[in-house]
C-alpha positions in Angstrom: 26.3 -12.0 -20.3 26.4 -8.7 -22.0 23.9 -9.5 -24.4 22.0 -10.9 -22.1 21.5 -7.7 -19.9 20.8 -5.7 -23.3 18.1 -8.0 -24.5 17.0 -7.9 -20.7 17.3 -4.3 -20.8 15.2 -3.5 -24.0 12.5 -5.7 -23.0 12.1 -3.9 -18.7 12.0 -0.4 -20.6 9.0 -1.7 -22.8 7.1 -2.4 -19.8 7.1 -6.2 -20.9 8.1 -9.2 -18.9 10.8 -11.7 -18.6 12.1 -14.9 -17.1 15.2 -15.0 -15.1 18.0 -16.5 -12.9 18.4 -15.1 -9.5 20.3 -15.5 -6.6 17.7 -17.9 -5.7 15.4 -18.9 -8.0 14.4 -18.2 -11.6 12.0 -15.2 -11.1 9.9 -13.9 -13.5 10.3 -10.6 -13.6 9.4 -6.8 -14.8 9.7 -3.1 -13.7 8.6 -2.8 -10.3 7.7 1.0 -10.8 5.2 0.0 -13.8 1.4 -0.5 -13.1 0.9 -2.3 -16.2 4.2 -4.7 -16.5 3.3 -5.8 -13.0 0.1 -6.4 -14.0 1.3 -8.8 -16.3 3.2 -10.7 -13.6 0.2 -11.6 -12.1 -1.5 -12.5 -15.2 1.2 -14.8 -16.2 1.1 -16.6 -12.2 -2.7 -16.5 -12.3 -2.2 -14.6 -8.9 -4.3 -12.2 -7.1 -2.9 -8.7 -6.8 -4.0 -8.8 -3.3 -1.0 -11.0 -3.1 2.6 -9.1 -2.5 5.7 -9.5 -5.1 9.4 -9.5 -4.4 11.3 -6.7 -5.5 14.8 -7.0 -6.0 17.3 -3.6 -6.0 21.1 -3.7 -6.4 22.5 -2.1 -3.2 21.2 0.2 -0.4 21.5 3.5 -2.2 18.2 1.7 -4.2 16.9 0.6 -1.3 16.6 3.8 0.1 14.9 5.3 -2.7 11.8 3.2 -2.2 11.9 3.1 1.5 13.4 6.6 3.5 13.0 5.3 6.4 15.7 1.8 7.3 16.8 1.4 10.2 20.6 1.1 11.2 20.1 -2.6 12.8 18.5 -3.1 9.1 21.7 -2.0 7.7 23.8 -3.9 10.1 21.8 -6.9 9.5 21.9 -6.9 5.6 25.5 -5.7 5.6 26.6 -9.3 7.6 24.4 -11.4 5.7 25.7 -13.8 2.9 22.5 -15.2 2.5 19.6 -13.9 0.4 17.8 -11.8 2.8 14.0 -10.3 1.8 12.8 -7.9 4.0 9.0 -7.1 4.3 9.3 -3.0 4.9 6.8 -0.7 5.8 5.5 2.3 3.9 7.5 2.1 0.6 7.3 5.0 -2.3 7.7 5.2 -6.0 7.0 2.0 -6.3 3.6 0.3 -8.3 0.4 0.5 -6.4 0.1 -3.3 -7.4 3.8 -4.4 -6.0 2.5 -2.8 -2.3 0.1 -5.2 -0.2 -3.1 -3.8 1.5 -1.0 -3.3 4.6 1.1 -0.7 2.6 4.5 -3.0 3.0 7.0 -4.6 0.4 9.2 -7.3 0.2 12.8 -6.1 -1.3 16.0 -8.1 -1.0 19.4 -6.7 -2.4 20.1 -9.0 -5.1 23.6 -11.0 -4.6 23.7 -12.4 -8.6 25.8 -11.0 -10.6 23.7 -10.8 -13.8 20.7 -9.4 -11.4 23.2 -6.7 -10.1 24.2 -5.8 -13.6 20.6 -5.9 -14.9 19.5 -3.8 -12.1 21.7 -1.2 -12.0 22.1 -0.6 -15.5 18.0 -0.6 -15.3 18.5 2.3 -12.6 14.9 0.9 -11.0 13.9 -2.2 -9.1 12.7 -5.0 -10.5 10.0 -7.4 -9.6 11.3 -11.2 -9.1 8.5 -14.1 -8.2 9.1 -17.6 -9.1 8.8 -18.8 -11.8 5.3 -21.3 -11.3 1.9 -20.8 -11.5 0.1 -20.0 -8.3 -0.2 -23.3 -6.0 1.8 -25.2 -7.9 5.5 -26.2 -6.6 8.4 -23.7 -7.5 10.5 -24.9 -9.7 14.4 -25.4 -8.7 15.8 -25.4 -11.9 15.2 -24.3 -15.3 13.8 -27.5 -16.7 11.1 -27.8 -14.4 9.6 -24.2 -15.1 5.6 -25.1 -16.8 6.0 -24.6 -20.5 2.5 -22.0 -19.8 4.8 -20.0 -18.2 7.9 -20.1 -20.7 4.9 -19.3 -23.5 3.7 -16.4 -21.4 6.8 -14.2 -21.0 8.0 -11.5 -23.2 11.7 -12.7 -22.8 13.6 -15.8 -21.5 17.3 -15.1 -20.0 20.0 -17.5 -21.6 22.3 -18.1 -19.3 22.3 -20.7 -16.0 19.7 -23.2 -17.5 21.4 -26.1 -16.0 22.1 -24.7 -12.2 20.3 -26.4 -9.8 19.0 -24.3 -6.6 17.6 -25.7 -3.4 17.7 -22.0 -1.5 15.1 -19.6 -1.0 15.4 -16.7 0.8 15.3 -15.8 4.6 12.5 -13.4 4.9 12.3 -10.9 7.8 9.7 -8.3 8.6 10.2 -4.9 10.0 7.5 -4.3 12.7 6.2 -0.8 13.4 8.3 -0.2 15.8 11.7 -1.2 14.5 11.5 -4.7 15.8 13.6 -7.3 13.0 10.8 -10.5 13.0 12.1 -13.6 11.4 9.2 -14.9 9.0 11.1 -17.8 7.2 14.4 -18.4 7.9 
């Protein structure tokens, strides 16, 4: 796994793009704090910018870098969860213009995969995580069924978890103006 981070590494702090397992699916991925590697996300799903990204940080110290304000229930909430949680947030920072929807919100979940974790924190910036299939066509569950356009379009493909299998996405939740925890998909 070690040289898997490192090659993972070298290829986020070139601003390029790469394919990876998650504690969901495999994601493709970049730095979420980079204009131009997100840009190449969307290139690579053939996805309108207009349309939000995952990001994925490793703990809530990250989480609060990007968004000041989270509430204690937040907390709470994330802190009793063993599922993979994503939370829509309101009013992030630092983060690329082109990761933020026209609402000014984000999605962020703190990543429960180990190699994630590492990546991430050795990183010391979030990084973007969408699945790994064009836009409109079926996300793929497992490595083998990831569109070979999309193995040819990343900078980088991640060696390790090819033959896991994984049926799970995420819950996602929204945090209304006013503090109010709205399940979206659960």
């Amino acid at each position: 796994m070690n040289t898997e981070i490192k090659n993972s590494l070298k290829i986020l702090e070139q601003q390029k793009n790469l394919l990876y397992p998650t504690d969901t699916v495999w994601g493709i991925g970049c730095d979420a704090t980079s204009q131009e590697a997100v840009a190449k996300v969307f290139k690579i799903k053939q996805r309108a910018e207009s349309k939000s990204l995952v990001i994925l940080v490793d703990s809530f110290e990250m989480l609060q870098k990007y968004i000041p304000k989270v509430s204690q229930a937040v907390l709470e909430l994330l802190s009793k969860t063993a599922n993979p949680t994503t939370i829509i947030y309101n009013n992030p920072i630092g983060l690329a213009k082109n990761v933020v929807a026209a609402d000014n919100t984000v999605a962020i979940r703190i990543v429960q995969h180990e190699f994630c974790q590492q990546l991430i924190h050795q990183f010391g910036k979030p990084i973007v995580s969408t699945s790994a299939n064009s836009s409109g066509k079926p996300t793929p569950k497992c490595f083998k069924e990831i569109e070979q356009s999309i193995l040819d379009s990343v900078d980088y493909v991640v060696n390790l978890q090819r033959a896991a299998v994984n049926e799970k996405s995420s819950t996602i939740l929204k945090v209304s103006e006013n503090g109010e925890i709205i399940v979206l998909r659960n």
